[in-house]
N, C-alpha and C positions, 0 to 999 in steps of 0.2 A: 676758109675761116682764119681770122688772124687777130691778136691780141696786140697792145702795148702793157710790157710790164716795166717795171723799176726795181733794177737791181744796181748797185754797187756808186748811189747817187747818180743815175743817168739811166734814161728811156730807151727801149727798146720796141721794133715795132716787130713782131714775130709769126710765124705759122708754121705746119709743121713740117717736120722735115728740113729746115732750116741750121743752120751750124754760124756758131756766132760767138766770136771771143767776149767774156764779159769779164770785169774786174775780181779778181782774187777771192774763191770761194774755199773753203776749208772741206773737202771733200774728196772721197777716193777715185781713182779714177776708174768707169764700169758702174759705180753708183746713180742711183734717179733722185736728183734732187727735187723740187716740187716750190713754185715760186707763187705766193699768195697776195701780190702785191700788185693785184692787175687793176688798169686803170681804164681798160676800154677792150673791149670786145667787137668786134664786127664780123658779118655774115652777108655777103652781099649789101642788101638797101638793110639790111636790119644790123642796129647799131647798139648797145648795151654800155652807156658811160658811167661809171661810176661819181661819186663826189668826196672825197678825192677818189677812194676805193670800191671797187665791188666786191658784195659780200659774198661769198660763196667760189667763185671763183678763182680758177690753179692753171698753173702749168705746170706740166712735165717737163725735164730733160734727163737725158743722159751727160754725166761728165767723160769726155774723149780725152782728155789731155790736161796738164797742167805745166804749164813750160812761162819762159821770159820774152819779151817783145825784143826788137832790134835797138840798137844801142843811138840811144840822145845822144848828141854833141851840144855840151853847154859853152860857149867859150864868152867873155866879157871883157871888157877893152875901154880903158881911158886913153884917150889920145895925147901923146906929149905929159903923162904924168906917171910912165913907165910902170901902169899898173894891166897883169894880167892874169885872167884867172880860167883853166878849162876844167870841165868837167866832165862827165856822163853818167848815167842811165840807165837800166832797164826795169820796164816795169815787169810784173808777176800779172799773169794772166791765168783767165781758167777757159777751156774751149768746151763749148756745150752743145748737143743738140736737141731741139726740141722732139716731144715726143707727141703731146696732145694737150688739147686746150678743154678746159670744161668750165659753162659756164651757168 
């Protein structure tokens, strides 16, 4: 069984037992969060799409981790107009596992 939800403006296709870093949730770590946001559900040939949403439908996870990604290198460059500029990066992540889908 495997859902697609939306969390943190961006899709996810999911099932359980799964671990999967998603955007910045506010949330301790060891805690079950519960995502209502699901957009499609499948089970083999049997399929459950919502429009956009399906009503009744959750997923479980556990949050494992809350840590930063690896470091962006921004750098930007005019040629011959002695303009330079670098930067970086990281973003905040939250690392989840799924626990169960109901639907």
């Amino acid at each position: 069984m495997y859902a697609v939800i939306k969390t943190g403006g961006k899709q996810y296709r999911v099932s359980a037992g799964d671990k999967l870093k998603i955007e910045k949730l506010e949330a301790e770590i060891g805690s079950e969060i519960t995502f209502d946001q699901v957009l499609m559900v499948g089970d083999g040939a049997d399929i459950k799409m919502g429009a956009p949403m399906l009503r009744g439908a959750t997923v479980t996870a556990t949050v494992l981790n809350q840590a930063r990604g690896d470091k962006i290198r921004i750098f930007k460059m005019r040629r011959r107009k002695h303009y330079r500029k670098s930067q970086g990066h990281r973003q905040y992540f939250t690392e989840v596992q799924i626990g169960g889908i109901t639907a």
